[in-house]
N, C-alpha and C positions, 0 to 999 in steps of 0.2 A: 504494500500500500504506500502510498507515495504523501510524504506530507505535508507538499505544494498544497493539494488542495483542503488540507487540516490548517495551513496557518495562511493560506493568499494573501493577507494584508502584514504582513510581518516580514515576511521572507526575503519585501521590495528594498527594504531598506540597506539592508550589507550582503554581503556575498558569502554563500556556505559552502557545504561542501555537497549539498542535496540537488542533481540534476536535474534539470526545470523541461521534464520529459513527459508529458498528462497518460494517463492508463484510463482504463473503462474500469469504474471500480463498482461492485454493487451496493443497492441503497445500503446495507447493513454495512455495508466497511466505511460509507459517509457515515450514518446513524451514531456509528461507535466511533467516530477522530470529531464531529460535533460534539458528542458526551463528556470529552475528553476536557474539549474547552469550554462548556459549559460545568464543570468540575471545579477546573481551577477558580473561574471567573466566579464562581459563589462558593469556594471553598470555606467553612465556618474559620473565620477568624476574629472572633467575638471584639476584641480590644483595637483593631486596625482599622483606621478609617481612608487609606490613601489607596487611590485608584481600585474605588469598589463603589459598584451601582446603590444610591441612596445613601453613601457617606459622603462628607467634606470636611472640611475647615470646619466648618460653623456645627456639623453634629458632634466633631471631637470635642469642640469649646462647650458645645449647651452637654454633654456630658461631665468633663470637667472640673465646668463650673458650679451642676448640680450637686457633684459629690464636697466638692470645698464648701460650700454654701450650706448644705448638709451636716456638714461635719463641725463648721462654726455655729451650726444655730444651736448644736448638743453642748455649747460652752467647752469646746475643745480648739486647740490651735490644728494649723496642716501647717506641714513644710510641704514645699512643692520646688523637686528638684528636675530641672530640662537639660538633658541630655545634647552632647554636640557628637555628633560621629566625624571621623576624617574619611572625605571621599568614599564612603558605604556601596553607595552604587557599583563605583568603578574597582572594589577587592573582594567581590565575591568570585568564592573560589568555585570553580567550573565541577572539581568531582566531589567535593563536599555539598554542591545543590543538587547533581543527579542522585547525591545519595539521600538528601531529604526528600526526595518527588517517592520514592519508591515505599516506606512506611507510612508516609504521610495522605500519599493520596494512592497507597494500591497499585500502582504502577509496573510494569515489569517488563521483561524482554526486548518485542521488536521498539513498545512505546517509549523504552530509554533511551533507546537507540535514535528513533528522533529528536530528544531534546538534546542528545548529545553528538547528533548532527549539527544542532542547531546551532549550538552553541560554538562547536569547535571553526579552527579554522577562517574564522572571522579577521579579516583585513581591515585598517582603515589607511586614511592620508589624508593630509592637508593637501587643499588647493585655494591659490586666490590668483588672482589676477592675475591669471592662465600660467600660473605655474603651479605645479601639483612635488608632494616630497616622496620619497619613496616609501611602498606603502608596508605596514609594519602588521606581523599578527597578533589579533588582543589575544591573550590567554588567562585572561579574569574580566570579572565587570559582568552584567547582565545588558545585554543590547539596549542602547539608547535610541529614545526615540521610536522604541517599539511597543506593542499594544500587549503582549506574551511577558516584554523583560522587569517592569513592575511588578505582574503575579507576580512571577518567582521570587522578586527579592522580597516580598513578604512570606512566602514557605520558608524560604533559605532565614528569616529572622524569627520564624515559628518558636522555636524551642528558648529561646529569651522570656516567653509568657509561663513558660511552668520553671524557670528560673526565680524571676520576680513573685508568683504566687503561691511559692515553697517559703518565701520571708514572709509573707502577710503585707506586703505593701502593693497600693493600687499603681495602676500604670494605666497609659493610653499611648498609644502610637499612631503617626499620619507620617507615611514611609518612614526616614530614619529618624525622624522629629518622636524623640521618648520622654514623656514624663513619669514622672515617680511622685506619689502624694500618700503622706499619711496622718492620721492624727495623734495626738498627742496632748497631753495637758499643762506640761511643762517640758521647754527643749534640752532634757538634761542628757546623759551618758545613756542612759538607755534605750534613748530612739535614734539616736544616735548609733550605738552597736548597730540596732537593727538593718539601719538604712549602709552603713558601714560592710555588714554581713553579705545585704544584699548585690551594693557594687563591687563585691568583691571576687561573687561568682559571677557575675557579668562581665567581670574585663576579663576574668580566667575562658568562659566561653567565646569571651571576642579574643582573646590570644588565640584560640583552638584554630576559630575560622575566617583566619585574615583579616580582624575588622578592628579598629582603633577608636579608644573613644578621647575623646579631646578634652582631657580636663581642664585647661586654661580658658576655654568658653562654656562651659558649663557652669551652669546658674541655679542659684536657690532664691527659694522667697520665704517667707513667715509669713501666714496669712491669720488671720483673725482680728479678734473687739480689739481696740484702741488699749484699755485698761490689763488687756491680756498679754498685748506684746509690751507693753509700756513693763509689765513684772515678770515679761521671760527673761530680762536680760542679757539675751545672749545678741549679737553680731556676726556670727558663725559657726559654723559645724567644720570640726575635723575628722578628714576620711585619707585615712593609710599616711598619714604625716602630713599631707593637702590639706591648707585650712580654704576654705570657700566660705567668701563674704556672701551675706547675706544681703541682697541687692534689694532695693525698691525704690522704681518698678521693675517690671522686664516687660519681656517682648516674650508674649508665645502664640506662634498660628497668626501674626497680625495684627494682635490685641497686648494693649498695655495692662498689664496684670498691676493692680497695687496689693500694697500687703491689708490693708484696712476695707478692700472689696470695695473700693469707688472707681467708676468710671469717667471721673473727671480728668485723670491724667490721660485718658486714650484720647476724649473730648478733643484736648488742647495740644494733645500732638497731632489728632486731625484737623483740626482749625488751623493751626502752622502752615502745614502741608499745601491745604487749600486755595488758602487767602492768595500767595503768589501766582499759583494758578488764576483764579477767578479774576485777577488782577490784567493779567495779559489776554484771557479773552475780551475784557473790556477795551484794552488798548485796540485789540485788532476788530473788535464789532462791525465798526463802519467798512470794513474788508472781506465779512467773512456773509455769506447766505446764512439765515435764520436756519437752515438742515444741519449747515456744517457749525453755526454755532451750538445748535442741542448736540452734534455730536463730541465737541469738544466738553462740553459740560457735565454728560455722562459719561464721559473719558474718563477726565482727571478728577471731578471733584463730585457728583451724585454718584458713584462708585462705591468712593470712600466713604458717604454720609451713609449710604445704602448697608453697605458691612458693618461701620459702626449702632448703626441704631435699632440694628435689627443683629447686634450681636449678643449673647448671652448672657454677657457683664454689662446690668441686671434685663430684666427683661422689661423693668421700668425705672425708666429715668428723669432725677429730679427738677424742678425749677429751674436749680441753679444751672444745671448740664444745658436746660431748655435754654437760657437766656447767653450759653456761652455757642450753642449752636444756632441760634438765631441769625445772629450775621452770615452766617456761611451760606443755610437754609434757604435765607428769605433777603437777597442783598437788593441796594437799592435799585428804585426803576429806570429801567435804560442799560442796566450795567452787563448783566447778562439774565436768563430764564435759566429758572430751575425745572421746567416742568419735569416730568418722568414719562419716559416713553410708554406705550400702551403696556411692552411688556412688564414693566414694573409698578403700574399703575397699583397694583394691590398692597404695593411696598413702597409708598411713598414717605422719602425722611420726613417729613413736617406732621404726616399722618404719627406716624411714631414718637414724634417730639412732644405733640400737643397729649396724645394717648397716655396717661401718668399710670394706668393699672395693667396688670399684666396680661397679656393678647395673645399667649401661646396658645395655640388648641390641644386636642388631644392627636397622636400622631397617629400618620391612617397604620395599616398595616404594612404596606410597601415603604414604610423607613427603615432607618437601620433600627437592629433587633435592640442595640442598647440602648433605643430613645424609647423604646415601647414595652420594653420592661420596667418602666420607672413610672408610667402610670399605673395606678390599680384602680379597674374598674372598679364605678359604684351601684353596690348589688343595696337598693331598699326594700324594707318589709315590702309581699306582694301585692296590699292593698296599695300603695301610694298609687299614682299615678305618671310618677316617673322612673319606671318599670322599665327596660330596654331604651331608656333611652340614648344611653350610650354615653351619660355623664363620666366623669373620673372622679374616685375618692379623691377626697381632700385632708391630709391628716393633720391636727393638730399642733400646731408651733410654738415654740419655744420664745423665740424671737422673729415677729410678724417682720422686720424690718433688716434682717437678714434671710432666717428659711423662707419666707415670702417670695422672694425673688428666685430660688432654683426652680427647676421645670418640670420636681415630681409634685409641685405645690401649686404651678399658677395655671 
């Protein structure tokens, strides 16, 4: 069976070792090389949100943030530590991934043989300006640019999940983007072991299989109440003789995390960002057609407001966030329009600005499975009359003004 017609859109991009020869093959030998990639393409990877149908950005963050949020409303602190890897993509090792395909997903014989056609043998080279260098063979890395080499670098990072949940600490991953979050009550030696314990079979498995992780960009937070970090103390955690500052804020997925749970520092680095923007589409207005100035407005700067205000951290936002994203929202007249195109019409920033309560619905079933195990349906006595409706429990809070805001609550 020929694998040309198992991967057609993959194959185009580099050159292998699989000759581009068509065969008459019957429906069952298509039926079973579709299965194959229909396998990987939905393979259960509960914590992984990168390059998989109904994840993104935004479902890893409203997870995330759910469990932080969570976790601060029980009156407990989270550390939350993000992970840098060095070049991940480009050191995965070729027979340490055909050996994860084969436990992992059942795999055997001629079907190895094609991913380790695939794989092998792969040329690249630079060309520019009609000079090209001679062309060199990868012999690591997972093919860039191809729709097949994402799966795999998430099976090849499979076994990192029952790493981390042998220590009891949570994690999320969006490709090599890994967080670590746990609570605690006090940052002392203890959670510390823990988190220490944990990085420590992690880099022992990334020695195993070619992969580095980069501690000099890897970042911590402290997250919780004002009065709880004010009497934690601490400024950093030491792991293996590495002390790591405790930074605030960071950057994770896009979003400015602060350690106190406000959204006003993401606010004012998107208003930065913006403002020079919105600035030179005003210079150039009298130059540009009203098509291409919405397009530049959804370009550079309803983009931004669009991810921000419909991001996680919180799912409502106060006054104050209202009156520092006003200017950006709603800038004077003549300067430029903000409308939102039809597609975004249901997502409009000023709709969410002005909206102080939170607007999450309940998620259908075609989301990812960790946004939908965090509602629990609500089952009332049979006399009510809100019987099947398809409401979500609502459980009891701690703090309306922290667990309020997570997404198994609003």
């Amino acid at each position: 069976m020929n694998p040309i017609h198992c991967f057609p859109h993959i194959l185009l991009y580099s050159s292998c070792s699989i000759p581009l020869k068509c065969y008459d093959l019957s429906l069952k030998s298509l039926e079973a090389k579709h299965s194959i990639l229909l396998t990987l393409y939905h393979f259960n990877l509960p914590f992984h949100s990168g390059f998989r149908a109904a994840h993104s950005t935004e479902t890893a963050l409203l997870k995330v943030t759910n469990d932080i949020l969570s976790i601060c409303d029980q009156g407990f602190l989270c550390l939350l530590v993000l992970l840098d890897f060095s070049a991940a993509f480009h050191t995965v090792n070729h027979t340490i991934l055909i050996h994860c395909l084969s436990p992992h997903l059942n795999l055997h014989s001629s079907v190895l043989d094609w991913f380790r056609s695939y794989l092998s043998h792969r040329q690249h080279f630079i060309s520019t300006i009609g000079f090209s260098s001679s062309p060199r063979t990868v012999s690591c890395g997972v093919p860039q640019g191809s729709v097949l080499g994402p799966l795999l670098f998430n099976i090849y990072m499979l076994p990192l999940d029952d790493i981390i949940r042998r220590h009891g600490v949570n994690f999320h991953m969006y490709a090599e983007d890994t967080q670590l979050y746990l609570s605690a009550s006090t940052l002392d030696s203890r959670t510390t072991a823990v988190l220490t314990e944990c990085l420590s079979g992690f880099k022992s498995w990334m020695r195993a299989n070619f992969l580095q992780l980069n501690i000099n960009k890897t970042e911590a937070l402290l997250l919780g109440f004002r009065q709880h970090l004010l009497t934690s103390g601490a400024d950093g955690i030491t792991i293996h003789g590495f002390t790591l500052d405790l930074a605030n804020p960071v950057w994770n997925l896009g979003v400015l995390f602060a350690s106190q749970l406000s959204l006003l520092p993401h606010i004012w680095a998107m208003t930065r960002s913006a403002f020079p923007h919105l600035r030179n589409v005003a210079r150039l207005r009298h130059c540009l057609t009203p098509q291409a100035t919405e397009t530049l407005i959804h370009a550079f700067i309803t983009s931004k407001l669009n991810y921000a205000c419909h991001s996680p951290i919180p799912p409502s936002i106060g006054c104050r966030s209202s009156r520092t994203l006003q200017p950006v929202s709603s800038p004077p007249p003549g300067s430029a329009t903000l409308s939102p195109p039809s597609s975004l019409a249901s997502h409009h920033t000023e709709d969410a600005v002005q909206d102080s309560g939170p607007h999450l619905p309940s998620p259908p079933r075609s989301c990812s499975p960790y946004l939908y195990d965090l509602v629990t349906p609500y089952h009332p006595a049979p006399s009510l009359r809100s019987v099947g409706s398809g409401l979500p429990h609502i459980p009891r809070l701690a703090h309306p003004t922290i667990g309020g805001r997570a997404y198994c609550h609003s």
